[in-house]
C-alpha positions as CSV (number, residue, x, y, z in Angstrom):
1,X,-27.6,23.3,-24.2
2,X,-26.4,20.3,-26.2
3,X,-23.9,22.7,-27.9
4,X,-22.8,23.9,-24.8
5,X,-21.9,20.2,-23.4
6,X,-20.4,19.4,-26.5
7,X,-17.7,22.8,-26.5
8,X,-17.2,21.8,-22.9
9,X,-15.8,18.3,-23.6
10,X,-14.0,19.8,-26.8
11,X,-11.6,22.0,-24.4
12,X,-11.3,19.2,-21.9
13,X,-10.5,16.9,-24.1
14,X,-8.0,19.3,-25.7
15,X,-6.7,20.9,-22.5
16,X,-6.1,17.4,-21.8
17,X,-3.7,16.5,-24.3
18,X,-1.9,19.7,-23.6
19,X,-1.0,18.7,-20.8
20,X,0.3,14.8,-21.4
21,X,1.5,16.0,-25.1
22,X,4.9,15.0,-23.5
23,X,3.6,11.6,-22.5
24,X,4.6,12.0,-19.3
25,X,2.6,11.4,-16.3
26,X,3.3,12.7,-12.8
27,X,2.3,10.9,-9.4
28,X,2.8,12.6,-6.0
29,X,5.3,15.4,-5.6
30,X,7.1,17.3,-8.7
31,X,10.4,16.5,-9.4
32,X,13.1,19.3,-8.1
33,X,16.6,17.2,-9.1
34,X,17.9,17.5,-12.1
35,X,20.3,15.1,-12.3
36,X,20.1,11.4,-12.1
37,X,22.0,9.3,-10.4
38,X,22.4,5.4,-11.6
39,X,21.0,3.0,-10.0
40,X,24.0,0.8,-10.2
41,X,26.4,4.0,-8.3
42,X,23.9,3.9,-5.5
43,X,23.7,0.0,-5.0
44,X,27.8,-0.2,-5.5
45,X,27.9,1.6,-2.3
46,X,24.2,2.0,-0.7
47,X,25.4,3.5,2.9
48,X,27.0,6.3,1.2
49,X,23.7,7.2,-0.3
50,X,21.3,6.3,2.9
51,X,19.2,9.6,3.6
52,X,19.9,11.5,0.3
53,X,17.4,12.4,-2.0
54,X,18.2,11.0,-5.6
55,X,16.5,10.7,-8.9
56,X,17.1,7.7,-10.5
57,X,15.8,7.0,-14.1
58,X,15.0,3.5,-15.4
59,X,12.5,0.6,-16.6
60,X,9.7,-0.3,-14.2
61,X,10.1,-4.2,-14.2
62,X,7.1,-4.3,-11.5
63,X,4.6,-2.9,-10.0
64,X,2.5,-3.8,-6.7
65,X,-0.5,-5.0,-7.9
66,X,-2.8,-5.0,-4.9
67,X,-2.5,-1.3,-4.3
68,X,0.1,0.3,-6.2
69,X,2.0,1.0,-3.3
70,X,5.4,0.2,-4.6
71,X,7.3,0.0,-8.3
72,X,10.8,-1.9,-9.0
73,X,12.7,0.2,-11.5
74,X,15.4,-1.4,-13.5
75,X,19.2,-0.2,-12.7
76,X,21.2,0.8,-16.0
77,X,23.2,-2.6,-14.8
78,X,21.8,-5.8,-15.6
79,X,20.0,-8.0,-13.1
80,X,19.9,-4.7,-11.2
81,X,16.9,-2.8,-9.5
82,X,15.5,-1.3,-7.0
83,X,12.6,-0.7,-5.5
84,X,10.5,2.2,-4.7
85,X,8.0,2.6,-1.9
86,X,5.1,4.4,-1.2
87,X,3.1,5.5,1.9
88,X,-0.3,3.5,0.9
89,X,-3.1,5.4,-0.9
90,X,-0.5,8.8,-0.6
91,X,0.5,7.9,-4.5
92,X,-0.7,5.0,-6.2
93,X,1.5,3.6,-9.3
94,X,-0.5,2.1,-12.0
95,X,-0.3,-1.5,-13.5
96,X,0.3,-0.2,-16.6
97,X,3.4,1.4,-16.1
98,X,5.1,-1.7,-16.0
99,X,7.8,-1.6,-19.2
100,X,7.3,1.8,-19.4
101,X,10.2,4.4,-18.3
102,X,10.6,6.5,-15.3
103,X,11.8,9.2,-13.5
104,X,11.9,8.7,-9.6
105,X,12.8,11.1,-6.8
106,X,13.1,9.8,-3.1
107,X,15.2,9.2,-0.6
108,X,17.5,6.0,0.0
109,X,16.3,3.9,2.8
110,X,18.4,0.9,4.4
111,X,16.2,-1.6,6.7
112,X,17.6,-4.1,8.6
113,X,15.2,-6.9,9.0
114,X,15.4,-10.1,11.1
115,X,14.4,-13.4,9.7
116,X,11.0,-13.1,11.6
117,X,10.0,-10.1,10.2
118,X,11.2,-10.9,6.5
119,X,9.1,-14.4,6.5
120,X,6.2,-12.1,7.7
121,X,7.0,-9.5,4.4
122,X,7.7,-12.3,2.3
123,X,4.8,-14.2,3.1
124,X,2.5,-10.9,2.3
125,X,4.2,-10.4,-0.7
126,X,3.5,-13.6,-2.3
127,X,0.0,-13.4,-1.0
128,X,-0.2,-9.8,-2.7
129,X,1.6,-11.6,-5.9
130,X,-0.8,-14.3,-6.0
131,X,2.6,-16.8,-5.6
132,X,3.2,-19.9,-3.6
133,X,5.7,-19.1,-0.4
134,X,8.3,-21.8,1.6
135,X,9.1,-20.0,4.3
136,X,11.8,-22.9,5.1
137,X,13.7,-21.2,2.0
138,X,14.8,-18.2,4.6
139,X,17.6,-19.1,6.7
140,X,18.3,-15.6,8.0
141,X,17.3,-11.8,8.5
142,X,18.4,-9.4,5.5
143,X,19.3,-5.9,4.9
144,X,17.4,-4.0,1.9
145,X,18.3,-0.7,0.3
146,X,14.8,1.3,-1.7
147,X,14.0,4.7,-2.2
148,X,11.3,6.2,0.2
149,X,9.1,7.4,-3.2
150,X,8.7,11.1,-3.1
151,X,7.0,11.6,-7.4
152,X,7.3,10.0,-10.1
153,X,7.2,10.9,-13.7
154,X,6.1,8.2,-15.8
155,X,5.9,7.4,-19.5
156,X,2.7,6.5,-20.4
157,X,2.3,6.8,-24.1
């Protein structure tokens, strides 16, 4: 029986690196674009873009550290990014694909949100962050442009 255990963890453990010998991880759906599209192109001129699905490929600067929910991937311009949301639980991104690359397919999303309702995201955010928050720093509402996350393919070696 020992023997046994010990050829079963041999081909897991080798059918395992077969399958991230790429380094290469994928979360949620598989990719179906081919071809990227730059960050900066889509934030140049984001309303051309809203309800297309893209596939962007950059740095991931950040990651939600609470539940995973979300990434910020760096734009091939600099001071660039954009962020990447997920339906929470549906893919989680791990911490440790910060600095790492990726490959991201979703869907450009624009949301218009009042000052009311961006104190109330903000607020959660630096509560997720583990940041301090003056909500007398927002004077008015704002619109955002992110990618409704569809998969991922990360770098992870």
């Amino acid at each position: 029986m020992p023997g046994r255990t010990l050829f079963i963890v041999i081909i897991l453990f080798i059918t395992t690196n077969l399958l991230f010998a790429d380094g290469w991880k994928t979360f949620g759906k598989k990719l179906m674009l081919n071809e990227t599209t730059l960050i900066s192109k889509i934030l140049e001129n984001p309303d051309a873009y809203v309800g297309k699905k893209v596939l962007v490929k950059g740095r991931v600067v950040d990651v939600c550290k609470k539940r995973g929910c979300w990434m910020e991937i760096a734009s091939d311009k600099e001071f660039q990014s954009i962020r990447v949301k997920v339906k929470d639980g549906e893919i989680v991104f791990p911490l440790q694909a910060k600095g790492r690359e990726a490959l991201v397919e979703g869907i450009v999303e624009k949301l218009v949100i009042s000052k009311a309702d961006l104190i109330r995201a903000m607020k959660h955010h630096a509560e997720e962050q583990g940041e301090p928050f003056d909500s007398c720093k927002v004077t008015s509402g704002k619109t955002i442009y992110r990618l409704k996350g569809l998969g991922a393919k990360i770098k992870m070696d």
